[in-house]
TORLUMTI-568608 format. One record per residue (C-alpha): x, y, z; residue in one letter. Coordinates in steps of 0.2 Angstrom, whole numbers, plus 2048, in hexadecimal, padded with zeros to 3 digits. Layout:
# residues N
((X, Y, Z), A),
...
END
This chain:
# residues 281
((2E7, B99, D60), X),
((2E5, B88, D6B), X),
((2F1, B7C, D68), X),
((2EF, B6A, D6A), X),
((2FB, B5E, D72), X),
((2FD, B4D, D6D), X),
((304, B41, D7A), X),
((30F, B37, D72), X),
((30A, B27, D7D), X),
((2FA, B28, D75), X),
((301, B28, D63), X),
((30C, B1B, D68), X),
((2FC, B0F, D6F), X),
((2F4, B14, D5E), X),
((301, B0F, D55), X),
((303, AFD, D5A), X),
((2EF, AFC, D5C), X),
((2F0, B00, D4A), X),
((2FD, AF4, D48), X),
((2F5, AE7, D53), X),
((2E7, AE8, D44), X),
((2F1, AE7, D38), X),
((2F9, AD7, D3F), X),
((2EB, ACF, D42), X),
((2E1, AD4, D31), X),
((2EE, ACC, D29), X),
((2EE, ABC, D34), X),
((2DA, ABD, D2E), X),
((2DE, ABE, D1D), X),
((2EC, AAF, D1D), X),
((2E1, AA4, D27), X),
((2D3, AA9, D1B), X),
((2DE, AA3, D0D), X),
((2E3, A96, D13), X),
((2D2, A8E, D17), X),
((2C8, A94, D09), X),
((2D0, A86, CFE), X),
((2CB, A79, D0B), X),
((2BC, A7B, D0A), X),
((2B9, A7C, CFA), X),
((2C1, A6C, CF8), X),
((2B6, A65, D07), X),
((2A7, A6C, CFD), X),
((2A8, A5F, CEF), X),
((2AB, A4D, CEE), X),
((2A4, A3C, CED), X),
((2A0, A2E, CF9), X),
((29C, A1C, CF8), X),
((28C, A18, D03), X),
((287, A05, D05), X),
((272, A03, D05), X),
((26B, 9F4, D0D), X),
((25A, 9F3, D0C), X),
((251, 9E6, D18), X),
((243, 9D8, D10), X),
((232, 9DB, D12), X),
((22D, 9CB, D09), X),
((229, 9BB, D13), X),
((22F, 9A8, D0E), X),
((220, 99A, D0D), X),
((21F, 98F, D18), X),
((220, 983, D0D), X),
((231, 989, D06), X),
((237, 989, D16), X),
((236, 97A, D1A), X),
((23E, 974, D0C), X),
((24C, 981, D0C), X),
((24E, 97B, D1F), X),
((250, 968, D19), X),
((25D, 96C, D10), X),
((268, 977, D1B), X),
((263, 987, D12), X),
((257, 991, D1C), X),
((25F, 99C, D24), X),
((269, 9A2, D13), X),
((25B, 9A8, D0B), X),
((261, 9BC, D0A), X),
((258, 9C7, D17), X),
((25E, 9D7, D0D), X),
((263, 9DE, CFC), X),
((274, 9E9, CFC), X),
((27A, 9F6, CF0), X),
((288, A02, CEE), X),
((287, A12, CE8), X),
((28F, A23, CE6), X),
((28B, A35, CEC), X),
((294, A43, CE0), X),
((290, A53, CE9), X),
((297, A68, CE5), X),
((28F, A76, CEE), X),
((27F, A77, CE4), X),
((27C, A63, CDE), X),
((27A, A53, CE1), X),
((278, A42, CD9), X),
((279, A30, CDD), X),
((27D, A22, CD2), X),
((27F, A11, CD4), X),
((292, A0C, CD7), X),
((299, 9FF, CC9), X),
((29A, 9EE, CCF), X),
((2A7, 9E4, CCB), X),
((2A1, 9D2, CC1), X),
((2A3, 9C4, CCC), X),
((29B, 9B0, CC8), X),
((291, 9AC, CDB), X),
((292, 99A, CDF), X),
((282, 98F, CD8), X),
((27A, 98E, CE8), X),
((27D, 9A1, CEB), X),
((277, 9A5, CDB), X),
((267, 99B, CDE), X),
((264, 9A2, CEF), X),
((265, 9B4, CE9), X),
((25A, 9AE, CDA), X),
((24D, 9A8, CE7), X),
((24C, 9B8, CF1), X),
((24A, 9C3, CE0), X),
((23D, 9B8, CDD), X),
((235, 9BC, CEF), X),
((239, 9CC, CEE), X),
((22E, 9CE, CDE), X),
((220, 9C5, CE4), X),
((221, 9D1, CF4), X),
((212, 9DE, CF8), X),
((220, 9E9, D00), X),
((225, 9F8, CF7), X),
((235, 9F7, CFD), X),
((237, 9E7, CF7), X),
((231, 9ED, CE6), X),
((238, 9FE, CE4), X),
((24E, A02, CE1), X),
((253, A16, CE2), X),
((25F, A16, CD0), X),
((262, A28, CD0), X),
((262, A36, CDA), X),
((266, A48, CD5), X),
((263, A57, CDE), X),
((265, A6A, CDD), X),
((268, A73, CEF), X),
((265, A83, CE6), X),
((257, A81, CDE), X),
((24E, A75, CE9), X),
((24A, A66, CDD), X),
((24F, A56, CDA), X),
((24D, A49, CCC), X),
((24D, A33, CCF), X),
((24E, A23, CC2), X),
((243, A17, CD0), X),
((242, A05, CC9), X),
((230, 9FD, CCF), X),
((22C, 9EC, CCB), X),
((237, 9EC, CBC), X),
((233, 9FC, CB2), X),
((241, A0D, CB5), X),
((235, A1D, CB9), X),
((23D, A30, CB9), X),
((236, A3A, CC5), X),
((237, A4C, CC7), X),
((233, A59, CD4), X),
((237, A62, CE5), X),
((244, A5B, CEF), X),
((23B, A57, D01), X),
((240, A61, D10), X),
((241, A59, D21), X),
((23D, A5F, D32), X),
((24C, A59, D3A), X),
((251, A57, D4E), X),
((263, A5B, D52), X),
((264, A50, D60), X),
((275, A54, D68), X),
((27C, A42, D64), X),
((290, A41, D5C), X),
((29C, A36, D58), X),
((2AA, A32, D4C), X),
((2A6, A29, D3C), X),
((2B5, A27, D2C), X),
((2BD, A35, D33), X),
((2B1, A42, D35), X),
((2A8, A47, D46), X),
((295, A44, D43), X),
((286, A4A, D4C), X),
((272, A40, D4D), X),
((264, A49, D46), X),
((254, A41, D43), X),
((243, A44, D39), X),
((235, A3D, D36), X),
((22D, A3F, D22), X),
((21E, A35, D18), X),
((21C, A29, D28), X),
((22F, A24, D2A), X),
((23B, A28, D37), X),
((24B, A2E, D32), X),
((25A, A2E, D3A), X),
((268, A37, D33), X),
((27C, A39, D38), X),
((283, A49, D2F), X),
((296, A53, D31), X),
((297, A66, D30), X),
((2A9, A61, D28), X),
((2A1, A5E, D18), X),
((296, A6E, D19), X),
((28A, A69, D09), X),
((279, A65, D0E), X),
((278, A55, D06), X),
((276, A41, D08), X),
((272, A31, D00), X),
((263, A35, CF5), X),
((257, A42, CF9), X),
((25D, A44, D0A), X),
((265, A53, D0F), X),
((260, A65, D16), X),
((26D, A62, D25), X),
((27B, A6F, D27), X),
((286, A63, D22), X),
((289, A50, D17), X),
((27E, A40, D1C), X),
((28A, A32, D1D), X),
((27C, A26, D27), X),
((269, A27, D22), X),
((25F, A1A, D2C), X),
((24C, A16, D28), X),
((23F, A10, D31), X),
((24C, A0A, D3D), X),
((257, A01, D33), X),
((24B, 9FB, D24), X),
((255, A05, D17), X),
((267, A0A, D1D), X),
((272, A15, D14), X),
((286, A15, D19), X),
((296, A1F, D14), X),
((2A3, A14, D12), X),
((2AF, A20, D09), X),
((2B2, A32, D06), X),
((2BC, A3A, CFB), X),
((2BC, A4D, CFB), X),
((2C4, A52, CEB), X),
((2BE, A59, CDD), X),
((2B4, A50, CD2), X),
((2BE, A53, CC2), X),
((2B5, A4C, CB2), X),
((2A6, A45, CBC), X),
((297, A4D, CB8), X),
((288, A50, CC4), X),
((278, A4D, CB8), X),
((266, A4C, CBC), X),
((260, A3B, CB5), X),
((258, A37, CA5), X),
((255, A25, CA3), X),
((242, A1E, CA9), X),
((22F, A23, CA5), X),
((22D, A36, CA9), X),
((220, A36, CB6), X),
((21C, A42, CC4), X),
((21B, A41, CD6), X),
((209, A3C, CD9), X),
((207, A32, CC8), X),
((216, A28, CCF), X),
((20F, A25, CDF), X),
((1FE, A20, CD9), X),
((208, A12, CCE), X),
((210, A0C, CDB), X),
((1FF, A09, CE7), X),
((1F7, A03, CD9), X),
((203, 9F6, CD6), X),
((206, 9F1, CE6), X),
((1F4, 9EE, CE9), X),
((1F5, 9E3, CDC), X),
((201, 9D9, CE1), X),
((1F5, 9D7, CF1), X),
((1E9, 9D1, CE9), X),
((1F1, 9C4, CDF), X),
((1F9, 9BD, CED), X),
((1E8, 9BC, CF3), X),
((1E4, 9B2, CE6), X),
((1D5, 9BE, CDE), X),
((1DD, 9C6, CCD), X),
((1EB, 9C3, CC3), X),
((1FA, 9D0, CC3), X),
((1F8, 9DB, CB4), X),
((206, 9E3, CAA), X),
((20D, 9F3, CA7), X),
END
């Protein structure tokens, strides 16, 4: 019979490979441990965004002049702002509009902010004519719901949550905390330009944007026009807050919405050509 012999500088190589392994499996498994929660937490939270949305309407010359005798032409506002918030898990989304605190503006504040509304109402521009209420949206399933408000009147509009063609561009820096990298796309005839961080790895922004590897905390549109900005994150769970899909508005789908809108808008053309009188609802 052949007999085998061991060398016992082998075993003793295998031995601390084996216990190498060991060593370092459980190193794998502490770190695993240890960073599983983090990201858990880093996957829900909410964040305050700032929207500023430029004027498209334009001030009569006639107005102007007088506004300008009086010292007041330049203080006619040339944007509207709003503050919002983003509440966000793994699979969800929704944006709401952030409570605003009541506060009496001065007389001539009050009446200048009364003028531009009533520009602003008068204006052709959709922009001008057209406020994002709520936005929800489901990552896994691919849709989303809105409550837009157009020329007065809340519509709910339900459908398939857009998908972008974005550019990674290479582009980083810091912003609140959190390294973030440019990405750009362009959809429905607007350029988009987006700031996302992989530290917040849900693929989700300020209304329907999204579809990064990673949180929006900039959107820019149409070079500035429509501007949506982080201005604080808060990545703990959400507790009691409930992420729901909208409910209040006309229930109307995509294409009936936009059909609304064009008509209207033409109308508005036309009235401020003087040839019809705006209708109603």
């Amino acid at each position: 019979m052949q007999h085998t012999t061991i060398n016992p500088h082998i075993c003793g190589n295998t031995r601390r490979r084996y216990g190498v392994t060991r060593l370092t499996m459980r190193f794998i498994l502490l770190l695993s441990l240890t960073l599983i929660p983090a990201m858990l937490v880093a996957q829900e939270g909410r964040i305050a965004f700032r929207r500023s949305v430029q004027f498209d309407f334009e001030v009569p010359e006639e107005l102007e002049k007088r506004l300008e005798q009086r010292g007041m032409g330049d203080q006619i506002p040339s944007q509207r702002s709003s503050e919002l918030i983003l509440l966000f898990n793994q699979s969800e989304s929704v944006m709401i509009s952030a409570p605003r605190p009541e506060q009496e503006a001065p007389m001539r504040v009050a009446r200048l902010r009364g003028l531009g509304t009533r520009l602003r109402m008068g204006s052709s521009s959709r922009s001008d004519q057209e406020t994002l209420l709520h936005s929800y949206v489901s990552f896994e399933g691919g849709t989303m719901a809105e409550t837009r408000e157009f020329m007065g009147r809340n519509f709910l509009i339900s459908g398939t949550r857009p998908i972008y063609k974005w550019k990674l561009t290479g582009e980083q820096r810091e912003f609140l905390g959190h390294v973030v990298q440019k990405a750009t796309a362009e959809h429905d005839g607007s350029m988009i330009e987006a700031w996302f961080t992989m530290e917040i790895p849900v693929q989700a922004g300020p209304g329907p944007f999204g579809g990064l590897p990673g949180m929006i905390l900039i959107a820019s549109i149409d070079e500035g026009h429509t501007v949506y900005t982080a201005t604080d994150i808060d990545l703990t769970k959400l507790g009691e807050e409930a992420i729901r899909a909208p409910e209040e508005g006309s229930e109307v789908t995509r294409e009936d919405y936009e059909r609304i809108v064009a008509e209207k808008l033409e109308e508005v053309r036309k009235l401020r050509a003087g040839r019809v009188r705006r209708p109603p609802f």
